[in-house]
C-alpha positions in Angstrom: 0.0 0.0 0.0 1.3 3.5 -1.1 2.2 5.3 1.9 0.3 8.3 1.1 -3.1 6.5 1.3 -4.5 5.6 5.0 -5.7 2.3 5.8 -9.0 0.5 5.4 -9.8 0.2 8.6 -8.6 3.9 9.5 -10.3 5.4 6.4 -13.7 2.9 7.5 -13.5 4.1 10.8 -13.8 7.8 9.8 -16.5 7.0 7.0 -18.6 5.7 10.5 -18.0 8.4 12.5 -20.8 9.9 10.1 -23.9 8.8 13.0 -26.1 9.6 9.4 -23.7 6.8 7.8 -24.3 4.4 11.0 -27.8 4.8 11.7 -28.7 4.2 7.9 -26.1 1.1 7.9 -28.6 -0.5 10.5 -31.5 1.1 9.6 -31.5 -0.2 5.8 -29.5 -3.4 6.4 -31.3 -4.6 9.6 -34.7 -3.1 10.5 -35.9 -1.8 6.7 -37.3 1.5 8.3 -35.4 4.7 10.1 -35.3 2.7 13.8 -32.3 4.3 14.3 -32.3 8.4 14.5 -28.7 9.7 13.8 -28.9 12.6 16.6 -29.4 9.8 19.2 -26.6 7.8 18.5 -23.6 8.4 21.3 -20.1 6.6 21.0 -19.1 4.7 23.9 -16.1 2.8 24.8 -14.6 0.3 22.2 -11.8 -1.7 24.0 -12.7 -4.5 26.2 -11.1 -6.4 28.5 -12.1 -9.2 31.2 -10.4 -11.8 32.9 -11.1 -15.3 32.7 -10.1 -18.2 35.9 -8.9 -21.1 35.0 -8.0 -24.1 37.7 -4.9 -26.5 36.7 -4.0 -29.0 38.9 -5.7 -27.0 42.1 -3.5 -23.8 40.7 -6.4 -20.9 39.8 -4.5 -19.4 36.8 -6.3 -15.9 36.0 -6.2 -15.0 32.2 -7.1 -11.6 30.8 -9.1 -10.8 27.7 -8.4 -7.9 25.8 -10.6 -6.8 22.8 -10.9 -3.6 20.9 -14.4 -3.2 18.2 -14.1 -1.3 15.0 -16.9 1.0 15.9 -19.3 1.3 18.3 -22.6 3.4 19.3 -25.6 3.7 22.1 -28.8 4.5 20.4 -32.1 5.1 21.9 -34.8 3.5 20.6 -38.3 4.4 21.8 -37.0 5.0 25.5 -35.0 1.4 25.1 -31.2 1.8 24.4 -29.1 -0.6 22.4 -25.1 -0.8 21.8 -24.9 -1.0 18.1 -21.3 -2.7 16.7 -19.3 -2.7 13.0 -16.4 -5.1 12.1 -14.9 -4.0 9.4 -13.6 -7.0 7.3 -11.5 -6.8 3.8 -10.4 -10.5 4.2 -12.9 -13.3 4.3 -12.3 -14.4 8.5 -13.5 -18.0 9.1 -14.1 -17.5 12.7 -15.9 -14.3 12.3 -18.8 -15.9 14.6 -16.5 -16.9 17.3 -15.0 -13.2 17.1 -18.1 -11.7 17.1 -19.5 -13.6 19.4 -16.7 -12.7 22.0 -17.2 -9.4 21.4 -20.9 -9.0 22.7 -20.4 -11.0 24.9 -17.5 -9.1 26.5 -20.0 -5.8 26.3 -22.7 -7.7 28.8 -19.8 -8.6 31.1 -18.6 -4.8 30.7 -22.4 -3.9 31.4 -22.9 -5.8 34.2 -18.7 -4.7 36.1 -20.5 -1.1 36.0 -23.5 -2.1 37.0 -22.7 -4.3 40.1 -20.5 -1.2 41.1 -22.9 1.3 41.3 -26.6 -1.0 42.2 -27.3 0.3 46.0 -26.2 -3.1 48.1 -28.6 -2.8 51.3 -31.1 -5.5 51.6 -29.2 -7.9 48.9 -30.0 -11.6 49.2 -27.4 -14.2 49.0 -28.3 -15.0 45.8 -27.9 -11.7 44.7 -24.7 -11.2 46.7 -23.5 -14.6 44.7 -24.7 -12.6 41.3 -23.1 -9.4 41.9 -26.3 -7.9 40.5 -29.8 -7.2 41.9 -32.4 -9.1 40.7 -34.6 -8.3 37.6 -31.7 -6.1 36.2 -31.7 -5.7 32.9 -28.4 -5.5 30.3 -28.7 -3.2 27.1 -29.0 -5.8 23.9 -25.7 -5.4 21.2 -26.1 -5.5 18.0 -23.1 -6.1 15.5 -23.0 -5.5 12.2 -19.8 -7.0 10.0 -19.0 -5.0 6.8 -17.0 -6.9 4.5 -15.5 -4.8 1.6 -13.5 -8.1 -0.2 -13.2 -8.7 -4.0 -14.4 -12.6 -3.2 -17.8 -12.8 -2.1 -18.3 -13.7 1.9 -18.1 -18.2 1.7 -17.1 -17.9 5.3 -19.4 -19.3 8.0 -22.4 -16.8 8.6 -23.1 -18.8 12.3 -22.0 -20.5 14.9 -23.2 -23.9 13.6 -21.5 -23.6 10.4 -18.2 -23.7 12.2 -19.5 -26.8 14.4 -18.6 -30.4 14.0 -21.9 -31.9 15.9 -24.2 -34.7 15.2 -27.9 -33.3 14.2 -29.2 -35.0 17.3 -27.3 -32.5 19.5 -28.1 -29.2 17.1 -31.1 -28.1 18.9 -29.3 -28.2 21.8 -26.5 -26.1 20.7 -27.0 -22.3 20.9 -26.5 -20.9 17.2 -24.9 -17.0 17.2 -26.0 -16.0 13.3 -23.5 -13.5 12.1 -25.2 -10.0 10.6 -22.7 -10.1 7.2 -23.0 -7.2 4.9 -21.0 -8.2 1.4 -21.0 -4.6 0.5 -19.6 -5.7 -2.9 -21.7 -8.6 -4.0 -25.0 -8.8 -2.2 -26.9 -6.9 -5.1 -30.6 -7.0 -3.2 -28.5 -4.0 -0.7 -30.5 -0.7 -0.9 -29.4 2.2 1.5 -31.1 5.0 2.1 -27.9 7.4 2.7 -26.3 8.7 -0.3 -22.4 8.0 0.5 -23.3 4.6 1.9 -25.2 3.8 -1.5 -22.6 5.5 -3.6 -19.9 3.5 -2.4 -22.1 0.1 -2.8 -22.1 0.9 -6.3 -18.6 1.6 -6.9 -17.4 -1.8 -4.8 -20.3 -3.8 -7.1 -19.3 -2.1 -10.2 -15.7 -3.1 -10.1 -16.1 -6.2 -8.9 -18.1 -7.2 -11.7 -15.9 -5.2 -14.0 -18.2 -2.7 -15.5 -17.1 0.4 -13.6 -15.6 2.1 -17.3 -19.3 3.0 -18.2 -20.1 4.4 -15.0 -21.3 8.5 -16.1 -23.0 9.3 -12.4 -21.3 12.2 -10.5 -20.4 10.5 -7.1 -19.1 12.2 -4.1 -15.1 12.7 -4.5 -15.0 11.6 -0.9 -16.8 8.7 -1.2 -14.4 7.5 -4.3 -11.1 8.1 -2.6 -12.7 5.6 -0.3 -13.6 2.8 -2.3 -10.1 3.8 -3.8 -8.6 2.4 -0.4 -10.8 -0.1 0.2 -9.4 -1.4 -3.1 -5.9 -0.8 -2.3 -5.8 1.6 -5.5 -3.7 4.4 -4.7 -4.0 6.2 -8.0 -8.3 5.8 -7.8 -7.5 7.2 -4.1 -5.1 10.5 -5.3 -7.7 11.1 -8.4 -10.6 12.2 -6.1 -8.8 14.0 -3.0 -10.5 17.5 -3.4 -14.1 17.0 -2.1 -17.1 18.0 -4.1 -18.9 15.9 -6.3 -17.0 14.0 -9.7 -18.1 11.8 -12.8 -17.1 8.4 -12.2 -15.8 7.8 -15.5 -13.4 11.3 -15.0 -12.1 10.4 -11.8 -11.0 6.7 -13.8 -9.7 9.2 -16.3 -7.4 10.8 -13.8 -6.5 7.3 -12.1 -5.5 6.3 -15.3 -3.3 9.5 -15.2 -2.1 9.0 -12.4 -0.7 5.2 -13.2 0.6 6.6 -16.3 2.5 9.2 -14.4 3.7 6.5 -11.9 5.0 4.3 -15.0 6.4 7.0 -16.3 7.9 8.1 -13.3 9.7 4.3 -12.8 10.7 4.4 -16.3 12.4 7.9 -16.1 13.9 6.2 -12.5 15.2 3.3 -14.3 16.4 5.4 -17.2 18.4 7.7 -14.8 19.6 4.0 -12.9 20.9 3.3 -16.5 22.3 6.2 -17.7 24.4 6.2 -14.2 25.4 2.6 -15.1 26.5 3.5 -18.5 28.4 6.5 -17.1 30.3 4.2 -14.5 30.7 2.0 -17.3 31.9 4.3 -19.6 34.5 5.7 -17.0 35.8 1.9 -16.6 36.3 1.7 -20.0 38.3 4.8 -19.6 40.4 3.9 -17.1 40.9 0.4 -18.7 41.6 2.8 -22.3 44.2 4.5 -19.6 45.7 1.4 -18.1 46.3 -0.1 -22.3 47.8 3.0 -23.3 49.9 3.1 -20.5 50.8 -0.6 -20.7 51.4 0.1 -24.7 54.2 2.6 -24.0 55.8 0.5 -21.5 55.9 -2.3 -24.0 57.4 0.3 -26.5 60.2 1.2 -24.1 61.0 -2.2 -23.6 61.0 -3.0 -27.3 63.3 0.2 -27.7 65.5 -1.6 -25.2 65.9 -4.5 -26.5 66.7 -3.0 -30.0 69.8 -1.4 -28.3 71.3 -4.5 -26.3 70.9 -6.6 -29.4 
């Protein structure tokens, strides 16, 4: 990656930080109607950490558990809150359901740390004592969203029970976790209601199925220097760095410019590396043209020598 152009995950992270980018994420993807209102959304805390106890051999061993989300928001919902996660994925992860999974669940362990420290202790019963939290207390429900941006489309497992080796006689009894997968880049029945979010579907879908060179629409300059990272294509990235709004098929124009510039660029470097070959070249020669003359005339002399004695 050209070091000039920020990361996915940096640039994905910023494209969030829009709340009328996240709500609409959720709101289109999840609930198919504005559940989510953008001036209600607040960020909270994204690192996690718990530890875990683990007895070997009558030894407790205590293991901590660190995890940091992508992105993550509290929204209010009709008086209800919810925590509302995104995982940003450009690689297919196999174990996305077991990460995921983690990851809530180290938000209701997070939930329920503050909550046994600030619940009002007087009159607990043992069992609540035991608990560390009063009864009938209630958690806020998470949510995660993960937004894969890959050039393959998502074949990795979308739930628990696709990662499970289990006899169907036990299945019911297992506890599935489905995965909320958006394959922003293949999964042509997405519609989004926000323009930057839909914008940028269309690019990723567009080059991915390799028709992107027809494109005419004017797209937000933003939104392409995006889908320019997301794609690891530096000279897509440079072409739309102004803001404003830009025809698709100029801004390929300019890429286009750009990776002729680059070539052009290496070509002139290696021409430069190769002229200052040939020049050290040329001087060796020189020296060696030196070194014969010099080697000539000493011949001469002794030549001239000889001629004398004989």
């Amino acid at each position: 990656m050209a070091k000039n152009m920020p990361t996915a995950d940096e640039a994905l992270k910023k494209f969030f930080s829009d709340n009328a980018v996240f709500a609409d994420l959720f709101n289109s993807f999840l609930f198919k109607c504005e559940f989510i209102k953008e001036d209600e959304l607040v960020s909270v805390e994204t690192a996690y950490a718990d530890s875990v106890s683990v007895n070997q051999s009558k030894k407790e061993r205590i293991g901590k558990i660190t995890k940091y989300r992508d992105i993550a928001r509290k929204a209010s919902t009709f008086g209800n809150f919810v925590i509302l996660g995104i995982e940003n994925q450009s690689e297919i992860h196999h174990a996305m359901p077991v990460r995921t999974m983690l990851y809530d669940a180290l938000e209701y362990c997070k939930q329920m740390e503050i909550l046994s420290v600030k619940q009002e202790r007087e009159g607990w019963t043992v069992d609540e004592f035991l608990s560390r939290i009063s009864k009938n207390t209630k958690v806020i429900p998470v949510i995660t969203c993960v937004f894969y941006t890959g050039e393959k489309p998502w074949d990795g497992p979308r739930c628990l029970h696709d990662m499970l080796d289990m006899d169907d006689r036990i299945k019911k009894f297992v506890p599935n976790y489905p995965l909320n997968i958006i394959d922003i880049g293949h999964d042509y029945g997405l519609s989004f209601n926000n323009k930057e979010l839909n914008e940028l579907k269309n690019i990723l879908q567009m080059v991915y199925s390799n028709c992107v060179d027809n494109i005419a629409d004017e797209i937000n300059s933003n939104v392409i220097s995006l889908a320019g990272i997301l794609l690891n294509d530096n000279a897509l990235y440079l072409s739309a760095k102004k803001g404003g709004r830009v025809k698709m098929c100029e801004a390929l124009k300019k890429r286009d410019m750009h990776i002729f510039a680059e070539k052009d660029a290496e070509i002139a470097e290696k021409d430069a590396e190769i002229a200052e070959k040939d020049a050290e070249i040329a001087e060796k020669e020189a020296e060696l043209a030196e070194k014969e003359a010099e080697l000539a005339e000493k011949e001469a002399e002794i030549a001239a020598l000889k001629a004398k004695l004989s």
